[in-house]
C-alpha positions as CSV (number, residue, x, y, z in Angstrom):
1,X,-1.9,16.0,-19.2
2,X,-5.0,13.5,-19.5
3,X,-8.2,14.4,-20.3
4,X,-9.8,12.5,-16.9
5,X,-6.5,14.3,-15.4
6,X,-7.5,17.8,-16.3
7,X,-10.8,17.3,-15.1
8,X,-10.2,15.9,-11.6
9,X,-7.4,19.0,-11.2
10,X,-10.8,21.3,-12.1
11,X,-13.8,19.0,-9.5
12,X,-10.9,19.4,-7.0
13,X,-10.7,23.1,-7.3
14,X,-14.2,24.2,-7.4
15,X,-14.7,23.9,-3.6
16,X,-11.9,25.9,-2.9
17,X,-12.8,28.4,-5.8
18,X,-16.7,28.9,-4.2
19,X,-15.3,28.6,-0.6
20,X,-12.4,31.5,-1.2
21,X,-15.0,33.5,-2.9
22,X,-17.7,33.4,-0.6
23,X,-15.1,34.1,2.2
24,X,-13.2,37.0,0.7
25,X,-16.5,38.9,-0.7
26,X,-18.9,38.2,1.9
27,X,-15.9,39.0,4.6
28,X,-13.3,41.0,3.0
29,X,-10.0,40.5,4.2
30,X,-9.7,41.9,7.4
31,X,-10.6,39.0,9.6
32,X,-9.2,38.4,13.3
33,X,-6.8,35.5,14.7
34,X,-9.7,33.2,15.3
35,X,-10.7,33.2,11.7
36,X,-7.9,33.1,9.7
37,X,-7.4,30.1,12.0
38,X,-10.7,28.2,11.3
39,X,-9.9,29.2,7.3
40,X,-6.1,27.5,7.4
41,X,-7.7,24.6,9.2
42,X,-10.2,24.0,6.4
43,X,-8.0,24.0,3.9
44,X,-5.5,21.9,5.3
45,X,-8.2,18.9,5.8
46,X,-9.5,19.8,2.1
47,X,-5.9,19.0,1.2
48,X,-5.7,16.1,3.3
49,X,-8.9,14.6,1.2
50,X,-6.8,15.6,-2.0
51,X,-3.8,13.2,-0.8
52,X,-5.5,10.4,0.8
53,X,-5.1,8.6,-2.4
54,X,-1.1,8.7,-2.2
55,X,-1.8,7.3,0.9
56,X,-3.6,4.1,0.0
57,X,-1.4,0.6,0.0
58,X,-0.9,-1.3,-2.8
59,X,-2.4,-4.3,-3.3
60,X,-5.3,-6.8,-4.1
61,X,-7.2,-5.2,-1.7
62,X,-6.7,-1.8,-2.4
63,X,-10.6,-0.5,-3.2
64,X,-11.0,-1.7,0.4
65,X,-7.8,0.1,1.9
66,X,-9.0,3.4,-0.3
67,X,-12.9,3.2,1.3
68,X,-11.2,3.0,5.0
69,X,-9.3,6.0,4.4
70,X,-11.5,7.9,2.2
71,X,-13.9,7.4,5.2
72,X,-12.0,8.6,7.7
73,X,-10.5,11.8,5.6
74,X,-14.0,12.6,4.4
75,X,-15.4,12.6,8.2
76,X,-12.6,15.1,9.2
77,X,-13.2,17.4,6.3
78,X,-16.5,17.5,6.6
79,X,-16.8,18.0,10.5
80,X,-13.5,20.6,10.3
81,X,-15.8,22.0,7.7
82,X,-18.8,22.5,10.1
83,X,-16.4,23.4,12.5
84,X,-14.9,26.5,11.2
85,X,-17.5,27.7,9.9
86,X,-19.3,28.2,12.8
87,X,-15.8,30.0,14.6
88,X,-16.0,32.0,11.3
89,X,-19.4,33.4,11.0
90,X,-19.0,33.8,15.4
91,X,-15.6,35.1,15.0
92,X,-14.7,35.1,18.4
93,X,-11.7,37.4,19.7
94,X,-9.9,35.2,21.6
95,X,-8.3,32.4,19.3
96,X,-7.5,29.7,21.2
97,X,-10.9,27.9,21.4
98,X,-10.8,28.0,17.9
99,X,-7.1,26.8,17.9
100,X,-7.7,24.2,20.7
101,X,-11.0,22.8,19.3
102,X,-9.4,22.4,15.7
103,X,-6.1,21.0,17.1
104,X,-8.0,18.0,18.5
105,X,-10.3,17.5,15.6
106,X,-6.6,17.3,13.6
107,X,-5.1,15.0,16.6
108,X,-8.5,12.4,16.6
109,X,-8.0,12.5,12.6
110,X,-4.6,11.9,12.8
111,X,-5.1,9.1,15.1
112,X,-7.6,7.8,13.3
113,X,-5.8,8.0,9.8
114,X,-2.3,6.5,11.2
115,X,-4.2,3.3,12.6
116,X,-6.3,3.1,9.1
117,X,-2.7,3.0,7.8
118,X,-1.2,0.2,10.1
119,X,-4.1,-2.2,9.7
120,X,-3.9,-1.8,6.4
121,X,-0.3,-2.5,6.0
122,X,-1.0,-5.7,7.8
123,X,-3.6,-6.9,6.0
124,X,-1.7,-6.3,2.3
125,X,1.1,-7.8,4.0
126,X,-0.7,-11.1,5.0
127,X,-2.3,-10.7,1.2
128,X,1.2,-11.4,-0.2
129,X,2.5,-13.9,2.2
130,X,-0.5,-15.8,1.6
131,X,-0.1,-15.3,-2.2
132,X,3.5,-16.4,-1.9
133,X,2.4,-19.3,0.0
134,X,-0.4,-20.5,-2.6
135,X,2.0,-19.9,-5.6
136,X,4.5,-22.5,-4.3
137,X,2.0,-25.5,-4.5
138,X,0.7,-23.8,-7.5
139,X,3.5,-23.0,-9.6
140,X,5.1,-26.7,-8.5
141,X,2.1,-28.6,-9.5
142,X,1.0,-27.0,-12.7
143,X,5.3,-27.6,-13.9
144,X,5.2,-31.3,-12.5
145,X,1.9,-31.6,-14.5
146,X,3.6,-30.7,-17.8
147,X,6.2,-32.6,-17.1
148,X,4.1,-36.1,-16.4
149,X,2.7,-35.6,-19.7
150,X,6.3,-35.2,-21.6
151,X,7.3,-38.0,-20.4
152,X,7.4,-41.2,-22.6
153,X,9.0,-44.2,-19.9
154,X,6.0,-45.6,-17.7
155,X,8.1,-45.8,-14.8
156,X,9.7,-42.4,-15.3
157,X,6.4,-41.0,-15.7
158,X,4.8,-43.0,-12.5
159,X,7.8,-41.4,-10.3
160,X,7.1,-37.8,-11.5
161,X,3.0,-38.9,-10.9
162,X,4.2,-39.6,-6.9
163,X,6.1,-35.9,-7.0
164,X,3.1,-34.5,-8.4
165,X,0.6,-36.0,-6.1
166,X,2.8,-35.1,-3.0
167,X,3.1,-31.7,-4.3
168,X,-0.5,-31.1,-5.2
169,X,-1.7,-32.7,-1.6
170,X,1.1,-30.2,0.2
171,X,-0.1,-27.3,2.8
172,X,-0.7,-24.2,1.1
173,X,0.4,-22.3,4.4
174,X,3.9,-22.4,4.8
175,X,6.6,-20.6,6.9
176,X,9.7,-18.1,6.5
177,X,11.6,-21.2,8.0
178,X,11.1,-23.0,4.7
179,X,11.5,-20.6,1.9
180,X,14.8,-22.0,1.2
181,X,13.9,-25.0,0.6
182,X,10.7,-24.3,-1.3
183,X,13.1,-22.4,-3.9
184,X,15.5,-25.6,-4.1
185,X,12.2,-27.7,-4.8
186,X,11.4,-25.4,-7.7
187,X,15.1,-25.5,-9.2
188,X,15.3,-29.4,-8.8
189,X,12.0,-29.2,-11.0
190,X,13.9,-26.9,-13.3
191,X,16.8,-29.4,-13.2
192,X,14.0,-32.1,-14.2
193,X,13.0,-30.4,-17.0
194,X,16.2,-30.3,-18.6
195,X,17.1,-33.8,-17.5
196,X,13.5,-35.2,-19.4
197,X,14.7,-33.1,-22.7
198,X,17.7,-35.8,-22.5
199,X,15.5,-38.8,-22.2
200,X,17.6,-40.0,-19.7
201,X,15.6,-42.4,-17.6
202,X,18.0,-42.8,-14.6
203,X,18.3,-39.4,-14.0
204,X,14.7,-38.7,-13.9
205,X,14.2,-41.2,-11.9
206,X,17.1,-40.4,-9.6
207,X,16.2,-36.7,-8.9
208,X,12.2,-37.6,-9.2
209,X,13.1,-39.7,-5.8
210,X,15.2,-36.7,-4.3
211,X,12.5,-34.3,-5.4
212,X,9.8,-36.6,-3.4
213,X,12.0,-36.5,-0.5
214,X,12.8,-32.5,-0.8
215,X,8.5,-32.3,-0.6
216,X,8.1,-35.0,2.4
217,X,10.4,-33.5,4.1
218,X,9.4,-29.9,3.5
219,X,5.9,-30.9,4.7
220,X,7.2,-32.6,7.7
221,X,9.1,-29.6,9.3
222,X,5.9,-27.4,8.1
223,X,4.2,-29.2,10.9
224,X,6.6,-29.0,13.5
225,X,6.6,-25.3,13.1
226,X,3.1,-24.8,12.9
């Protein structure tokens, strides 16, 4: 195990080192219903602060998805904290306002945690549909680009310039509608890029026009969807 590892493991434990300490030598062992109650509770949103980071989406917004959840995890421990401590030190005999009370404190955190967790599965799912919609244009344009400047033939080269600039002037938003024909658009590009290793003018020029009509035509039903 990692140094850093070793060391989170020990900051983790020394709450529930001081808190078990305090509880058992100040209180002994012999506690009643309501107690033990507020102690279980404690611990379980002390481990629910410990997990919160297994529970944080993936993605290029990540430090924002960990701050939403670390919020709402911290407010729970700390006001469960507050919470059974106070049923603790009153110890009252009958459990079930300490049960109760506790229970909805878990239910609003739950609540609270589940919708944290929704939003941000939307949000790092819009993230990567944008991303694959901003790669397309990208990716096309930056491989047409290359390709303009391998080329030798003026005319060759003008109709790969016309791909290009139709590329490069596309949407970036696209649709799930069109993702098949956004991956035939990249092969034919891959297709031109073995066809200009040949030097074959006719064929560049052939699929260049095809390509520019893949593009037009992609961009056309783009705004018919949208």
């Amino acid at each position: 195990m990692k140094k850093n590892n070793v060391l989170w493991v020990i900051l983790d434990l020394i709450f529930l080192i001081i808190f078990n300490a305090v509880f058992f030598v100040a209180g002994g062992t012999n506690h009643n219903a309501s107690v033990w109650i507020s102690y279980g509770f404690i611990h379980f949103a002390y481990f629910m602060l410990l997990i919160t980071p297994m529970l944080i989406r993936k993605g290029k917004s990540a430090v924002i998805f960990g701050f939403s959840l670390y919020s709402v995890s911290s407010i729970y421990f700390f006001a469960e904290l507050l919470t059974g401590v106070i049923f603790i030190l009153f110890s009252p005999e009958n459990y079930k306002a300490a049960l109760l009370v506790q229970l909805v404190i878990a239910g609003f955190y739950g609540i609270a945690l589940i919708v944290n967790m929704l939003a941000n599965e939307h949000t790092a799912e819009a993230e990567e549909k944008r991303q694959y919609e901003i790669s397309y244009v990208k990716d096309a344009s930056v491989r047409l680009k290359g390709l303009i400047e391998s080329v030798s033939d003026k005319e060759a080269k003008k109709k790969i310039e016309r791909v290009y600039d139709a590329v490069y002037s596309s949407p970036v938003k696209s649709h799930p509608n069109l993702a098949q024909m956004e991956n035939r658009i990249l092969e034919s590009i891959n297709e031109l890029e073995d066809i200009i290793s040949t030097e074959n003018k006719e064929s560049i020029i052939s699929l260049s026009n095809s390509l520019l009509a893949a593009v037009n035509e992609r961009n056309m039903r783009l705004k018919r969807l949208n």
